[in-house]
N, C-alpha and C positions, 0 to 999 in steps of 0.2 A: 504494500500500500504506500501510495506516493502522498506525502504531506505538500511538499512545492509544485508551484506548475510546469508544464512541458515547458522546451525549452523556446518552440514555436511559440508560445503564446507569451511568454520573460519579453522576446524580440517586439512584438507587437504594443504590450504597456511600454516598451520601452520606447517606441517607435513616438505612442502617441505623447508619450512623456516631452519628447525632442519639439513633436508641433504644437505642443499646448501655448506657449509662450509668442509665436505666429500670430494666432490668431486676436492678439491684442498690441499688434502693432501693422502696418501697412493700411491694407485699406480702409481706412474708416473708421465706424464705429467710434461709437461718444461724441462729446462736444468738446469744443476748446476755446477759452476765451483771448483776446485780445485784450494788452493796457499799452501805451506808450506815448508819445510825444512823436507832434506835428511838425513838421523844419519847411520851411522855404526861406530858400537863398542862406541858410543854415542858422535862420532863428526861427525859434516859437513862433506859432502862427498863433493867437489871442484871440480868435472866434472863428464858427466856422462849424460844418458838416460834415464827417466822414460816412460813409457810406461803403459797405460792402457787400457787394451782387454777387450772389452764392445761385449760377442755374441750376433751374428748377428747384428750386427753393427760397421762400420768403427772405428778401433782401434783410440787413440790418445796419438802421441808421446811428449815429451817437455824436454827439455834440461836442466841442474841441472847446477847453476850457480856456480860462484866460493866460494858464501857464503854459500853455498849447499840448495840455494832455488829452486822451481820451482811455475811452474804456467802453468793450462791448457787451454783450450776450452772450449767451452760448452760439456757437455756430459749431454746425455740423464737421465733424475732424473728418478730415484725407480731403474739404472740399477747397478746391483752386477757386478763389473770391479775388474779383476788381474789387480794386478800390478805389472811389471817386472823393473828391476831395472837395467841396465848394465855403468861397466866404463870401458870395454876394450877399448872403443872408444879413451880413453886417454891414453893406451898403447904407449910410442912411440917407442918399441922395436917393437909391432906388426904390425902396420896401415893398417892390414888387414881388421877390422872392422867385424872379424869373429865374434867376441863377441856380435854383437849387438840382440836386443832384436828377435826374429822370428815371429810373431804372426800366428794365426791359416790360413787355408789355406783360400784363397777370400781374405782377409785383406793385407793391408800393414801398415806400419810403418814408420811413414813419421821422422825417427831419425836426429837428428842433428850431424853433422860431425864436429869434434873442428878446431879451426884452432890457430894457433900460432908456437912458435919455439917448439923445442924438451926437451929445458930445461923449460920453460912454464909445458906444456905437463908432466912430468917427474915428476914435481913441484905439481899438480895436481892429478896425475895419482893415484888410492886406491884402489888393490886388493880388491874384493870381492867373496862369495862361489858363483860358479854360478847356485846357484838354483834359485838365484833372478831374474835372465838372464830370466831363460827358464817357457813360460808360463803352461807347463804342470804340473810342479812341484814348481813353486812360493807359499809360504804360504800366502801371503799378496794377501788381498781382502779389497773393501770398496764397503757401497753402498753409492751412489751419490743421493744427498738431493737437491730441488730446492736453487738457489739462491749460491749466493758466501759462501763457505766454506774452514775452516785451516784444514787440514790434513797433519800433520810432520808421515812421513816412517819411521820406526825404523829397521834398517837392524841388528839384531843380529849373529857374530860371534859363537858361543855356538849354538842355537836354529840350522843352516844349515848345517847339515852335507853334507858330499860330498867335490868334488874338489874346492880348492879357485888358484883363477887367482895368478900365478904367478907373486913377486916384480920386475922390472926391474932391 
């Protein structure tokens, strides 16, 4: 009488022992958050929208504080998200809120609207090229990793050519 098992069957726990740890890294699976700081032309950006368009999946907006940080939700890990970047929102000559990010059609963009005075607003306010804006043509991509991660934007003046938002 055999108390241990054959030796085919040792191979195969062993087998699955090897792929257990697999399956909780690569594709997918969980969420992962985003925190870091906003740069154009390599300062803090002090107001403003980020935006990351996760396809086929509800986009996720969050607001760029006055340190030029942010911070998001969960988003789905393994998923490749644009990232759009808008501060017309702090325009206070505009308050149209044209500027703000669009994302693909079915999504929305749950953006944050500023609120303060005009001289605030003014105070804050940092022309950007608006390719960052628009997710068709945004350079900026990440993929999202399980678990809490720092990711700092680096908005390069030079690298986007095209029209930049008018200084008030």
């Amino acid at each position: 009488m055999r108390l241990s098992p054959s030796p085919g069957l040792r191979r195969w726990w062993a087998f699955l022992a090897l792929l257990a740890p697999l399956g909780t890294i690569g594709c997918g699976g969980g969420t992962g958050t985003l925190s870091g700081k906003v740069y154009y032309d390599g300062k803090p950006l002090k107001g403003g929208n980020v935006t990351f368009i996760c396809t086929g999946k509800p986009s996720i907006s969050t607001k760029i504080n006055e340190d030029g940080s942010y911070q998001t939700e969960a988003i789905s890990a393994g998923t490749t998200v644009k990232i759009c970047v808008e501060t017309e929102s702090w325009n206070p000559r505009g308050k149209t809120m044209g500027g703000m990010n669009k994302p693909p059609p079915g999504q929305k963009s749950p953006a944050t609207a500023p609120s303060g005075s005009g001289a605030e607003m003014l105070k804050r306010y940092v022309p950007i090229p608006l390719i960052y804006s628009d997710p068709e043509q945004t350079p900026l991509t990440y993929v999202v990793e399980r678990g809490s991660k720092t990711h700092d934007i680096k908005l390069d003046p030079i690298a986007a050519p095209g029209p930049v938002q008018k200084q008030p």
